[in-house]
C-alpha positions in Angstrom: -45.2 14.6 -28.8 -43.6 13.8 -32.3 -40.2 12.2 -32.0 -38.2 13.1 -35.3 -35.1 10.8 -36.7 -31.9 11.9 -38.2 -30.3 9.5 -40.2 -26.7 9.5 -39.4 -24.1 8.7 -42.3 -22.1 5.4 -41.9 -18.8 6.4 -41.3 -16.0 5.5 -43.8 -14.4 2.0 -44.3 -10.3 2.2 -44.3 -8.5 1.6 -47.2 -7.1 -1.3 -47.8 -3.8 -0.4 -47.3 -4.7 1.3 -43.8 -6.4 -1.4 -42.1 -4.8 -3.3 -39.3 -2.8 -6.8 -39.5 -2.1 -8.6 -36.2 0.6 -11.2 -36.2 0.3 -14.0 -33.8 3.7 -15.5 -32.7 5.8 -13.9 -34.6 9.4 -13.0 -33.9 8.3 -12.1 -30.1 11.1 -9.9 -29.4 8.4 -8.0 -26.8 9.9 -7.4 -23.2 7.7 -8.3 -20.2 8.0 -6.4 -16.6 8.8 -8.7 -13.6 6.5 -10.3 -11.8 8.5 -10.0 -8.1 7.0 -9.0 -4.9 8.4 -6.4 -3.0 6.7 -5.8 0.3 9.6 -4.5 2.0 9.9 -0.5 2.9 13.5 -0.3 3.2 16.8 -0.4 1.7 20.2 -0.7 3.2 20.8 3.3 2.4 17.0 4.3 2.8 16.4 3.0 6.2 18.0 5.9 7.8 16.0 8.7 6.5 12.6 7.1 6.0 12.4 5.7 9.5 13.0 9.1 10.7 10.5 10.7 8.5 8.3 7.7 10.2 9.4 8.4 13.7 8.7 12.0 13.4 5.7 11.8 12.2 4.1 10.5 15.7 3.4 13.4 17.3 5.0 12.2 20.3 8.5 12.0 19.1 8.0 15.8 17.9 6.8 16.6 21.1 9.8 15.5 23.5 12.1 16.5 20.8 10.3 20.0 21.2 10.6 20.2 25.1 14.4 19.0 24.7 15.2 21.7 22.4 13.3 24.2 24.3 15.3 22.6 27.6 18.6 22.8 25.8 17.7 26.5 25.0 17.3 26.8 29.0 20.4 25.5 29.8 22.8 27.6 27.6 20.9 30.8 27.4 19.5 33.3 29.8 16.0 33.5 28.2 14.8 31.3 31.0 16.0 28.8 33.8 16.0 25.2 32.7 15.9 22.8 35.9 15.6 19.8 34.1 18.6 19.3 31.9 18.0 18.4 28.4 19.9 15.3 28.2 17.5 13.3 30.1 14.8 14.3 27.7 16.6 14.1 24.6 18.2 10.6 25.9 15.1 8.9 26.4 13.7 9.8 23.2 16.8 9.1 21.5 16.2 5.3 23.5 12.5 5.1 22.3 12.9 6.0 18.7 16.2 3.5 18.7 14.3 0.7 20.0 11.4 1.7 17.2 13.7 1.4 14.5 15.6 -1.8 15.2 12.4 -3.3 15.5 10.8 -1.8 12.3 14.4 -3.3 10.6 13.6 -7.0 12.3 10.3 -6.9 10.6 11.2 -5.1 7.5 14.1 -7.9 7.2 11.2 -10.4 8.1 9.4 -9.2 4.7 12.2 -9.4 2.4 12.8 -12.8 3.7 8.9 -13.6 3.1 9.4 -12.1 -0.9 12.4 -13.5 -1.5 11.0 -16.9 -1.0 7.8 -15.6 -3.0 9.8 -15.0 -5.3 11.9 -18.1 -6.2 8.5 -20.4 -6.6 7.4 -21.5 -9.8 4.5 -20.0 -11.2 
């Protein structure tokens, strides 16, 4: 087994002129991100349409809004009889997903309270 070696050129120096000065406190003009904590999901014009996005993603909620479409289809058309009117369906839903966001706004208000006092200590 012979093992042969290539000799590899240095590479170039930079010029002079080219090569790289750091200043270290100098006129530090730089701007710095914030360091806040935001935890919270919602916003005061948010909360509407992202809860419901939530909501309907259990499949659950798609469900009984499902049957109270296809019951509200049965009441006003002649496709098929609907004994069970769609209100009661559609109402308790309504109910459950109303319940599910008042309490997803108590503990998203519960959050901002937590970073907003986060936030005001001193580092």
């Amino acid at each position: 087994l012979i093992i042969s070696s290539v000799l590899v050129p240095p590479l170039p120096m930079a010029p002079k002129e080219q090569s790289r000065v750091v200043h270290i406190a100098a006129n530090n003009s730089a701007t710095y991100c914030s360091n806040q904590i935001k935890t919270s999901k919602y916003t005061w014009y948010s909360f509407v349409p992202v809860n419901l996005f939530e909501q309907l993603h259990k499949m659950g909620n798609v469900y009984f809004l499902l049957i109270s479409v296809l019951m509200y289809i049965g009441e006003h058309t002649d496709f098929f009889i609907g004994t069970i009117k769609a209100f009661s369906t559609f109402g308790t839903l309504a109910m459950m997903m109303t319940v599910s966001a008042v309490v997803a706004l108590l503990d998203d208000n519960k959050r901002k309270a937590a970073d907003r006092e986060a936030n005001e200590q001193a580092a």
